[in-house]
matplotlib code that plots the C-alpha trace (Angstrom):
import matplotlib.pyplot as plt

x = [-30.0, -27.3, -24.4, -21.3, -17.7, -16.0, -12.0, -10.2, -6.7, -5.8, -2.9, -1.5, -1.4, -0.6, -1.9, -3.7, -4.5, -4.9, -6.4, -6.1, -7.9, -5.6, -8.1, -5.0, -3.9, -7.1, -5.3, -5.6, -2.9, -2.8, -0.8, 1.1, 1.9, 4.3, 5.7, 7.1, 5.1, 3.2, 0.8, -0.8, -3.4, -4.7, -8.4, -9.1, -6.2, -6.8, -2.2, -0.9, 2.5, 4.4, 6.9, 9.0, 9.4, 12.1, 10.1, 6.2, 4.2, 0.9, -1.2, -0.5, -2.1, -2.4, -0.7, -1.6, 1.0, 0.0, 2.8, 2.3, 3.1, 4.0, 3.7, 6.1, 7.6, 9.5, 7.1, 9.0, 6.7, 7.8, 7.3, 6.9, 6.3, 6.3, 9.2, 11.2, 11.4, 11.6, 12.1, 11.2, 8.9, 9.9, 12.4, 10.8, 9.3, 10.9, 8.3, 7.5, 10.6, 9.8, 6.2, 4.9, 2.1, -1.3, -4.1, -4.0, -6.7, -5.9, -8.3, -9.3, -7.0, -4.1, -3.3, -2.8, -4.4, -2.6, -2.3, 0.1, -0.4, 0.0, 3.1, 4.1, 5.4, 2.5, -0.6, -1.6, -2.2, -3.9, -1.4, -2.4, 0.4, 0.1, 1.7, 3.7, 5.5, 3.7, 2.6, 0.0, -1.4, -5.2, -6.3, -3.9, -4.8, -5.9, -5.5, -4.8, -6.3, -7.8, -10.3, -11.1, -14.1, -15.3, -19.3, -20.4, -21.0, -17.4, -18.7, -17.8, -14.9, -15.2, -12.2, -12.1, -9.8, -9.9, -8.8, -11.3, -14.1, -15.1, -16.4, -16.8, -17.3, -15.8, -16.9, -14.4, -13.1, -12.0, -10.6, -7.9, -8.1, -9.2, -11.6, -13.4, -16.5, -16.2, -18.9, -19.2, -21.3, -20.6, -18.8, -19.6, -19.5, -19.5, -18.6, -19.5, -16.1, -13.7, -13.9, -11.1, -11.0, -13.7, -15.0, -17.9, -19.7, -21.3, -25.0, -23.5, -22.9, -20.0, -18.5, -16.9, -14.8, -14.9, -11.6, -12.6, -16.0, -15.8, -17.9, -18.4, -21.2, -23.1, -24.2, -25.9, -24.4, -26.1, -24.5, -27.1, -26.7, -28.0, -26.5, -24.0, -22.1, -20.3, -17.3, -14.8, -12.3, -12.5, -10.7, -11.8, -9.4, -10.5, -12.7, -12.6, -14.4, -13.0, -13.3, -14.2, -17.7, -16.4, -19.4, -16.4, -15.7, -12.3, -12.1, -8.4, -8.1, -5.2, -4.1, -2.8, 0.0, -2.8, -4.9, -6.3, -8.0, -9.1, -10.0, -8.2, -8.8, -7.6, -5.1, -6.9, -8.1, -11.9, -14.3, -18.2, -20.5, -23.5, -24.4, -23.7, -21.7, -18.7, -16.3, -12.7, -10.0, -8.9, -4.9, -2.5, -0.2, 2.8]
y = [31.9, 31.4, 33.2, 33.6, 33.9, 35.7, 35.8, 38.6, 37.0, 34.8, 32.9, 29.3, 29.1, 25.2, 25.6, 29.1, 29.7, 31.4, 35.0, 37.6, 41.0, 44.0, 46.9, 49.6, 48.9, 48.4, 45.3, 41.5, 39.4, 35.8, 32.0, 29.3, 27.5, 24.9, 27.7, 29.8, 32.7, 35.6, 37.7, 41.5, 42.9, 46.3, 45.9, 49.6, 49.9, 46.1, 45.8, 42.3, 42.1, 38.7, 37.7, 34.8, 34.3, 31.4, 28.8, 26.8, 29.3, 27.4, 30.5, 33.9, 36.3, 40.2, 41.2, 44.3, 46.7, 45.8, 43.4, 39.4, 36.3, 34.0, 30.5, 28.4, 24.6, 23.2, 25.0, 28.5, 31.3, 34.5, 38.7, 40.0, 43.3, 44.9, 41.7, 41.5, 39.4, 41.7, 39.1, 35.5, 34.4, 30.8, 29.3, 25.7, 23.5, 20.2, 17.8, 19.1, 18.9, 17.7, 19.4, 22.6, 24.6, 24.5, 27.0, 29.4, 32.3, 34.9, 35.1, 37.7, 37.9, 37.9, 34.0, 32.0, 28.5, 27.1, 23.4, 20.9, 19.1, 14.8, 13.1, 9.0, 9.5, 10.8, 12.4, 16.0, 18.5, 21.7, 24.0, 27.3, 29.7, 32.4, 36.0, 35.3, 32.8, 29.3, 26.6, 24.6, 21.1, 21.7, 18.8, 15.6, 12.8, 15.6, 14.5, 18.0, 20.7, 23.1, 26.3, 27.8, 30.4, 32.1, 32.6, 36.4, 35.4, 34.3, 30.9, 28.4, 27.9, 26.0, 23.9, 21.7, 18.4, 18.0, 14.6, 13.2, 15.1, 17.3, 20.2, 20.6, 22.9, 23.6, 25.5, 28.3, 30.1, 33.2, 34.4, 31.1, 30.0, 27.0, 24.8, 21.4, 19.4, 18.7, 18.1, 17.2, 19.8, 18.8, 15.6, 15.8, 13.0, 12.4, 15.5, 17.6, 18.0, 18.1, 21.2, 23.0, 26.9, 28.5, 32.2, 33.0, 36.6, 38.6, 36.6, 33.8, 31.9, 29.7, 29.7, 26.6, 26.0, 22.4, 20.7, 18.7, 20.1, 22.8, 24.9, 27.2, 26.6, 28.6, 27.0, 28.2, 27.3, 23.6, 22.5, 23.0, 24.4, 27.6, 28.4, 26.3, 28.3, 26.4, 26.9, 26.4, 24.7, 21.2, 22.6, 25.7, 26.3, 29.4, 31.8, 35.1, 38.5, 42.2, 45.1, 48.6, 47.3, 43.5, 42.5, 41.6, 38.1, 36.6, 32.8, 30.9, 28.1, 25.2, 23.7, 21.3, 20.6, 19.8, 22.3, 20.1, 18.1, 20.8, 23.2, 26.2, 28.9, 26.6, 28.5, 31.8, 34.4, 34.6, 37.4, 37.8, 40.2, 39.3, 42.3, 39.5, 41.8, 39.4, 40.3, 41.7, 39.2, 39.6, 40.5, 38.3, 39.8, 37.5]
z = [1.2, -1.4, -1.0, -3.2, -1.7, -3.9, -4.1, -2.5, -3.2, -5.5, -3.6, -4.5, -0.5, 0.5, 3.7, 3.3, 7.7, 11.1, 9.3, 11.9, 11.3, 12.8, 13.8, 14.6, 10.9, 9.6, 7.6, 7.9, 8.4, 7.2, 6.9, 4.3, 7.4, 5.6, 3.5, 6.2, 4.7, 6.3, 4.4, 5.4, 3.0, 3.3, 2.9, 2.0, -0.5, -2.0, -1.4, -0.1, 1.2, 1.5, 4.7, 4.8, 8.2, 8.1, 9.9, 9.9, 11.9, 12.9, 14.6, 15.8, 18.4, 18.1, 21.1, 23.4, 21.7, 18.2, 17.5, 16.2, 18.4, 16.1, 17.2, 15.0, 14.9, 17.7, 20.1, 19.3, 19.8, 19.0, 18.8, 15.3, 14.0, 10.4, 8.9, 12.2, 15.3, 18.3, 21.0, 21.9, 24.3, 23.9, 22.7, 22.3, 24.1, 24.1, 23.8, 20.8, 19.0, 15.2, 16.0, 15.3, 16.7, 14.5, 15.8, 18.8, 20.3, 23.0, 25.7, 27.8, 30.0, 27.3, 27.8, 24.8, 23.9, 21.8, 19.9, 18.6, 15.9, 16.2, 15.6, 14.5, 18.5, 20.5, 20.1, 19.9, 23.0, 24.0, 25.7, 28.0, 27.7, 30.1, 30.2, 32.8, 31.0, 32.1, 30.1, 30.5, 29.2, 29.4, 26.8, 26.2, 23.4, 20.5, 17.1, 15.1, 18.0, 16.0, 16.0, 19.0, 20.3, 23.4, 24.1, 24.7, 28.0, 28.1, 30.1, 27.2, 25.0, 22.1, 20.3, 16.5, 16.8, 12.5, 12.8, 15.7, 13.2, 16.9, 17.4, 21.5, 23.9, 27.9, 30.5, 30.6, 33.9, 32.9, 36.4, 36.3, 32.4, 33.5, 31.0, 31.7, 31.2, 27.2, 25.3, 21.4, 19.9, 16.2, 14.9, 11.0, 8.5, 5.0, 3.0, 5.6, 5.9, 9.2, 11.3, 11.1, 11.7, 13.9, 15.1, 17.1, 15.9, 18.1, 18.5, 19.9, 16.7, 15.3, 11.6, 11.6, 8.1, 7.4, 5.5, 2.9, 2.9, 0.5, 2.8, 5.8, 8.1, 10.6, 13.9, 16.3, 19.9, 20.1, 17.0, 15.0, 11.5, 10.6, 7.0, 4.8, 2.2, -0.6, -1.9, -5.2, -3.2, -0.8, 2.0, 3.4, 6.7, 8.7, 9.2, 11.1, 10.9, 10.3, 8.8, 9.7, 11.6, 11.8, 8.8, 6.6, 6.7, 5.8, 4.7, 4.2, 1.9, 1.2, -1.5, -0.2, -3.0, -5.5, -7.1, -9.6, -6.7, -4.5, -6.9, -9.2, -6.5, -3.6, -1.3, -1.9, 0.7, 0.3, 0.9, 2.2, 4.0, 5.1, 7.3, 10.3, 12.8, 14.3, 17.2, 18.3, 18.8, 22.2, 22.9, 24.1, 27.3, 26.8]

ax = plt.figure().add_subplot(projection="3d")
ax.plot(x, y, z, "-o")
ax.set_aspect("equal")
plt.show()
């Protein structure tokens, strides 16, 4: 199968991430981490509003009420809706002062996972963040934590470390959050590309959007690749699905400061529809 992405916004993004599909308002919401920008783009309409938000947000959750956690540098994490903070769930976390969050995912119980990125200091980590205000180290010695997915059957989580080249997967209790026993599904090389950005549609299989690779694959839940799409740009970021039936599929990109060497369209929001059917993010409760 060849298949064409095709440009949905053309965006200069540095670090184009975390797209988040919002079903109440039918929009999807998207990153420049570095930039301290937040973008919303009404699908139907083909409108894209920009938000400076102030500060790096690395990943954001749709919470229950329709409003965006926004998980920023310094470990802040904080309520947004329509270009205003509302409240702040926290206010840092020490440890991570000169850090920022990268990617985060809601799970069905409305906790957050959520990771740092590496520093010269110490090494990355997976947090849990639950809603009543805990926080968690689940996974020490990360080196960016990345993408993250749940199975159907909501027995495995899966989680991207970019710089260790990993894609894994845990057994995932969803009564107590808890996740153990990692395996490496995927650990490309070459230009394959690093995984960066994942979702999981609704058969059971993962998009994983490889850095440096110019391409988003499909797995299916051994690893094993199923499709390879190319694209104009070397690093393709994230992945997720929307859209009135959840066939649309959304694709960030990054510049990464250089155009020239990733490509003229790198940093734009990309566009496909197979007919593959994908799933609802679930709700953070925080």
């Amino acid at each position: 199968m060849v298949v064409e992405p095709t440009v949905l916004v053309r965006q200069a993004c540095h670090t184009g991430e975390g797209p988040l599909w919002h079903p109440d308002e039918q929009c999807l919401y998207w990153l420049d981490i570095p930039e301290g920008l937040l973008f919303r783009h009404q699908f139907e309409r083909g409108e894209t509003e920009t938000f400076e938000v102030g500060a790096a947000v690395g990943g954001m959750t749709l919470q229950q009420d329709g409003c965006l956690a926004l998980f920023m540098a310094e470990g802040t994490v904080r309520v947004w809706r329509h270009g205003q903070f509302l409240r702040t769930v926290l206010e840092e976390i020490p440890e991570e002062r000169g850090n920022r969050f990268n990617d985060v995912i809601a799970d069905p119980e409305g906790r957050v996972f959520c990771g740092v990125m590496s520093t010269e200091k110490r090494a990355g980590r997976l947090y849990r963040l639950d809603p009543d205000g805990t926080l968690t180290v689940v996974v020490e010695d990360t080196g960016t934590a990345n993408g993250m997915g749940f199975s159907p059957d909501l027995k495995r989580m899966y989680f991207c470390d970019s710089r260790k080249r990993t894609l894994s997967v845990f057994d995932y209790d969803r009564e107590t959050g808890a996740i153990a026993n990692r395996r490496v599904l995927v650990r490309p090389e070459g230009d394959e590309g690093k995984p960066d950005g994942m979702t999981v549609d609704a058969e059971g299989r993962l998009w994983s959007a490889r850095w440096d690779g110019a391409r988003l694959v499909r797995l299916d839940s051994q690893g094993g690749a199923l499709l390879r799409i190319d694209f104009p740009v070397r690093n393709v970021s994230c992945v997720t699905f929307g859209g009135p039936e959840y066939t649309d599929i959304f694709v960030t990109t990054a510049s990464a400061g250089d155009p020239d060497a990733n490509g003229e369209l790198s940093g734009s929001l990309f566009h496909l529809n197979l007919g593959i059917r994908g799933c609802a993010d679930f709700r953070s409760a925080l």
